[in-house]
C-alpha positions in Angstrom: 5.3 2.9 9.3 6.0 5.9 7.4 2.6 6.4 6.6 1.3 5.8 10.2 3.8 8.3 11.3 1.4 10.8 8.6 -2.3 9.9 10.4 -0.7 9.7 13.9 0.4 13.6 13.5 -2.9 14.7 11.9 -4.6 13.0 14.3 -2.3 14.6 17.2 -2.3 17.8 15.9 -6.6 18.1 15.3 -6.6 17.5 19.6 -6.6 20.7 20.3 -10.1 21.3 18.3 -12.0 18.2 19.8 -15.3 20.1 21.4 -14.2 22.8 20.2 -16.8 23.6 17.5 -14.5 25.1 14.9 -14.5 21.5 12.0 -12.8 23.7 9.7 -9.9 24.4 12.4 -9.5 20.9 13.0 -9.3 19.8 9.1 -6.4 22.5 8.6 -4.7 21.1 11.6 -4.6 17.6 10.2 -4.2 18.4 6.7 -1.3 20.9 7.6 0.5 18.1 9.6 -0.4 15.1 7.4 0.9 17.3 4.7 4.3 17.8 6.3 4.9 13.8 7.1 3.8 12.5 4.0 6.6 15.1 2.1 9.2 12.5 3.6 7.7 8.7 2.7 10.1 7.4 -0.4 7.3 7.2 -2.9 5.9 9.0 -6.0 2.4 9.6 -4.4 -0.7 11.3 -6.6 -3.3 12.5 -5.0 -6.3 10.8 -6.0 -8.8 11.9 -3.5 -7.9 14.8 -1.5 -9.0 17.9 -0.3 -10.5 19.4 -3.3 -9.1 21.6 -6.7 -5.8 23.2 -5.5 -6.6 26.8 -4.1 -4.5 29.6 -2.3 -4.0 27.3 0.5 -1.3 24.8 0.9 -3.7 22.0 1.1 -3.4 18.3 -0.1 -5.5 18.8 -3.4 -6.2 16.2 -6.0 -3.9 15.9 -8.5 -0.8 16.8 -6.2 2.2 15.0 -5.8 3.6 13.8 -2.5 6.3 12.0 -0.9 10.3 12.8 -1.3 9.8 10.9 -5.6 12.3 8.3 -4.8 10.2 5.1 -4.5 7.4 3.8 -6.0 4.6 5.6 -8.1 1.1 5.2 -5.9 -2.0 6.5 -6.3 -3.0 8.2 -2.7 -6.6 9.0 -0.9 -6.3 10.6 2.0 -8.7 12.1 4.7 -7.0 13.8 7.2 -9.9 13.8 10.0 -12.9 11.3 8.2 -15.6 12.8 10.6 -14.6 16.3 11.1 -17.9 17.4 12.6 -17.8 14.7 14.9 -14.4 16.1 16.3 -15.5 19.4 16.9 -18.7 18.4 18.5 -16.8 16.0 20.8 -18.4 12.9 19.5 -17.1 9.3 18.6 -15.5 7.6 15.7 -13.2 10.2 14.2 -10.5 8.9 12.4 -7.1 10.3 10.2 -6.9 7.9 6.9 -4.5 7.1 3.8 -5.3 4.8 1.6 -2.5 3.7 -1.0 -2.5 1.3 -4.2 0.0 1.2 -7.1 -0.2 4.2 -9.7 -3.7 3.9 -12.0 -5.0 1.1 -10.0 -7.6 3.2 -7.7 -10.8 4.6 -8.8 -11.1 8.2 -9.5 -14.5 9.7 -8.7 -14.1 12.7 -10.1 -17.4 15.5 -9.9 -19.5 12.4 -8.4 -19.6 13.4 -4.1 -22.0 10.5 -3.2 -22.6 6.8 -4.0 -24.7 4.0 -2.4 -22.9 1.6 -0.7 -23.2 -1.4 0.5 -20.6 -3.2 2.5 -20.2 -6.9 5.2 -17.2 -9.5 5.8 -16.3 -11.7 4.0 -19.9 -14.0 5.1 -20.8 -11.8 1.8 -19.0 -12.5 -0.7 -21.5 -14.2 -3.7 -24.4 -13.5 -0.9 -25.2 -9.4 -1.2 -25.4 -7.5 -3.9 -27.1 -3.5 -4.3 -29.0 -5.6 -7.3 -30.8 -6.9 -4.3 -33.3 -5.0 -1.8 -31.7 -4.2 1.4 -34.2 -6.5 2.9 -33.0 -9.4 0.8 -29.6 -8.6 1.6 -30.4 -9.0 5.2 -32.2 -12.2 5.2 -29.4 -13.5 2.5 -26.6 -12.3 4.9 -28.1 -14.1 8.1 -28.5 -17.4 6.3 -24.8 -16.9 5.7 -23.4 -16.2 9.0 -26.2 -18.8 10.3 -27.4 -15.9 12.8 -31.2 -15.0 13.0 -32.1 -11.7 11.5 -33.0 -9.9 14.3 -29.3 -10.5 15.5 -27.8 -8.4 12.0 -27.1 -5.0 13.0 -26.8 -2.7 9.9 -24.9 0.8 10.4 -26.8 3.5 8.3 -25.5 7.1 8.1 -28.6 8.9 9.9 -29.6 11.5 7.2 -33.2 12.2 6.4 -32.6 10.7 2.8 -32.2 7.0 4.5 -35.5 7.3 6.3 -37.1 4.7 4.3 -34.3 2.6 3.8 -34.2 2.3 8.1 -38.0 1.0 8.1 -36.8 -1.1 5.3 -34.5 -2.9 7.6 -36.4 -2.8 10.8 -39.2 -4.1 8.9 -37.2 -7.2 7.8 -36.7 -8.0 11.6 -32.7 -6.1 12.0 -31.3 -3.5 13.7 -29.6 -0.7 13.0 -26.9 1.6 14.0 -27.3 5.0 13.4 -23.8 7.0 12.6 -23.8 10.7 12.8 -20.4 10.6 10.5 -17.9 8.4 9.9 -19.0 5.9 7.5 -15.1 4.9 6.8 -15.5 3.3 10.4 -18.7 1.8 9.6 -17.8 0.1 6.3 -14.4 -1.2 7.5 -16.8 -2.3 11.0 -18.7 -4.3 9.1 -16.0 -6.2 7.8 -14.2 -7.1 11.0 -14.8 -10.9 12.6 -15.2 -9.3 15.9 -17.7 -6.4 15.2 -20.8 -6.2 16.2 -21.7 -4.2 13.1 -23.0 -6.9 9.9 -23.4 -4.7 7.0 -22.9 -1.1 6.6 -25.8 0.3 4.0 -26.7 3.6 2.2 -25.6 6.9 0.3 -22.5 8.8 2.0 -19.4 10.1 0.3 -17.9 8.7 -2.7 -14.5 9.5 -1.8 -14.9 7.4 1.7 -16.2 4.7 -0.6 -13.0 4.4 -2.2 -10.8 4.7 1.0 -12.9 2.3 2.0 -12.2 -0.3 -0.4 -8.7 -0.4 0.0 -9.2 -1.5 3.6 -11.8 -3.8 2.2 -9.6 -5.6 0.2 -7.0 -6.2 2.7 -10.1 -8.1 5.1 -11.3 -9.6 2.3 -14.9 -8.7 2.7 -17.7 -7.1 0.0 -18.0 -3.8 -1.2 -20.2 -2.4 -3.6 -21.2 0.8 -4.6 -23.4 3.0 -7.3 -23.5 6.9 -8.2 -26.0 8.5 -6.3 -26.2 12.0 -7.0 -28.0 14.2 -4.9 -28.7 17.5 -7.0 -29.4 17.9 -10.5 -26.1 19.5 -10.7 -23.9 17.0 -9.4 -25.7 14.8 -11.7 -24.8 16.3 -15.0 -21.5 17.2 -13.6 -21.2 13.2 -13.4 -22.6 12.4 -16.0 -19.9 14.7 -18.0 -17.1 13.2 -16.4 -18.1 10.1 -18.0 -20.1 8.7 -14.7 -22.4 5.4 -15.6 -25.1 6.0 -12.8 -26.4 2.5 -13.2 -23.1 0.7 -12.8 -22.6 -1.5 -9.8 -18.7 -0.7 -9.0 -17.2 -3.8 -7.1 -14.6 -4.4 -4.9 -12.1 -5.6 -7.6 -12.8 -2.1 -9.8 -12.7 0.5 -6.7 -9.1 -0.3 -6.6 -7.4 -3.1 -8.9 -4.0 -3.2 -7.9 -3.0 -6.3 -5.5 -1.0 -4.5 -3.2 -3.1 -2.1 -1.7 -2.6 -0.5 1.9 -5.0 1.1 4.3 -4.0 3.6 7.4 -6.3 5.3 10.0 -5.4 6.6 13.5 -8.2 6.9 15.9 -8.5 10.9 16.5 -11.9 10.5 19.1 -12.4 7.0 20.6 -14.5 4.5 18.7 -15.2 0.9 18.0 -12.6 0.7 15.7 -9.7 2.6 17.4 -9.2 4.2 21.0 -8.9 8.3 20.2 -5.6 10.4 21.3 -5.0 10.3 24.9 -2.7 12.1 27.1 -0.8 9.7 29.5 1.4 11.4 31.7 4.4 12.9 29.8 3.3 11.3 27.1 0.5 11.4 24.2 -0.6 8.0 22.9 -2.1 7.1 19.9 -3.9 3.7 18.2 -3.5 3.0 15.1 -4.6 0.0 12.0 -2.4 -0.8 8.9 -4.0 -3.2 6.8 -2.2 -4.8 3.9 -4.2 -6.7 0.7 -1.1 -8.8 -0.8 -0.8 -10.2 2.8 -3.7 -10.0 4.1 -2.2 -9.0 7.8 -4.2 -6.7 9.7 -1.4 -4.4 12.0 -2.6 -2.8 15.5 0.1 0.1 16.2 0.1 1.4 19.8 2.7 4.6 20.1 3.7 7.0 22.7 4.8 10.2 21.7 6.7 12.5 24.1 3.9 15.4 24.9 6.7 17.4 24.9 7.8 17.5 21.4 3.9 18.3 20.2 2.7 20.9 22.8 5.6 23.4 22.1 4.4 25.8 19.7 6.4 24.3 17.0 4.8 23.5 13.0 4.6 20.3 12.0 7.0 20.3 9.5 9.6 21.0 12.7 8.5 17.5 13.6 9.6 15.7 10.9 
């Protein structure tokens, strides 16, 4: 709960910027109250995947430390808004995430920004792999879930660069869903019994990949993923860091520690979670805690008093 407490302000606090146009406005929002909240969880938190090399600003940067140093050591990735341009345009799906595993267990992507990915439920597992075509993976996943293909909807970031991976899957008879942003809620989409999403495919962010992943293990579905650079620079800056571009990373090495926990408050609405709303004197927000060592799968529903968040207080007043 205390790290729900940490995406339900960042996702509060962003409101103000939804439409608004201004992404950049909205990040600091979140980050500057995610910041405050996570200052008080009793853990030893490094940032794993943050917000970038430290600079001027009071940002959550990779390599900082968090929480009050009093519990146990974690490795932390957050994303304070995971689809910042769809907040300031308005648009669906935008979501305020902490992922959590014990210290040294979570992957570190260091200087690699995008990776393949391929993610379903846990129909996968032993039946999808990226060593297969997407097509194949299609055909292989219906057989599973003993559904036709042309009922497997894949979500597919829409980017020019997955062009002919969408006439890949249209050819082999699915559909697809095409996500402006937001492929955290895509992957973890894929993975959920009731979604109408069955695989989630194609290059986006690394760092999602391995937020991801933690809520992946707690629903016990598949996810893969490979280094896809997408400049020659990125690419030697990856393969300096050490980067195998042919490896096939699995679920079990983006984060090996059992007890892993996933966060994410819904900032706009979405499939996964209903966005901020105002309700009367009071602001409500919708949140999901999974857990992997229990596999339990928490809805949070909270009303704050509107009060307490439209004065023209910082967050660290709310605390």
């Amino acid at each position: 709960m205390e790290l729900v407490r940490a995406t339900e302000a960042a996702a509060i606090r962003a409101v103000p910027w939804i439409g608004r146009g201004d992404k950049n406005a909205a990040d600091g929002a979140a980050v500057d109250a995610m910041r405050a909240f996570l200052g008080t969880v009793a853990f030893d938190g490094l940032i794993v995947i943050g917000e970038g090399e430290k600079d001027e600003a009071p940002m959550l940067f990779n390599g900082e430390h968090v929480g009050n140093g009093r519990g146990p050591a974690c490795d932390i990735a957050v994303d304070p808004i995971d689809g910042t341009s769809l907040t300031a345009a308005g648009r669906p799906n935008a979501l305020s995430v902490i992922a959590v595993s014990p210290r040294g267990t979570m992957f570190n992507p260091k200087d690699a920004f995008y990776m393949e990915k391929l993610v379903t439920g846990p129909d996968g597992i032993g039946v999808v792999s990226l060593e297969q075509s997407v097509g194949d993976n299609i055909r292989e996943l219906a057989k599973a879930k003993q559904k036709d293909v042309s009922e497997i909807v894949v979500a597919v970031l829409d980017r020019p660069r997955h062009d002919e991976v969408v006439e890949e899957i249209r050819a082999a008879g699915a559909g697809t869903r095409l996500m402006r942003d937001g492929d955290v809620a895509g992957g973890i989409n894929a993975a959920r019994w009731e979604s109408r999403i069955d695989m989630c495919f194609g290059t986006g962010g690394t760092p999602e990949g391995v937020i991801t992943a933690c809520a992946i293990k707690a629903l016990g579905g598949v996810i893969e993923g490979r280094l896809n650079p997408q400049s020659e620079e990125e690419r030697s800056s990856c393969l300096a860091a050490g980067h195998d571009l042919d490896r096939i990373i699995r679920s079990e090495q983006f984060v090996t520690g059992d007890n892993t926990f996933f966060v994410g408050t819904g900032v706009t609405d979405g499939e996964l979670l209903d966005g901020v709303r105002r309700k009367g004197p009071f602001i409500r927000t919708e949140s999901v805690v999974l857990r992997s060592k229990t596999g339990t799968a928490r809805r949070v529903i909270a009303e704050h008093k509107a009060e307490k968040w439209l004065e023209p207080a910082s967050a660290a007043d709310l605390v």
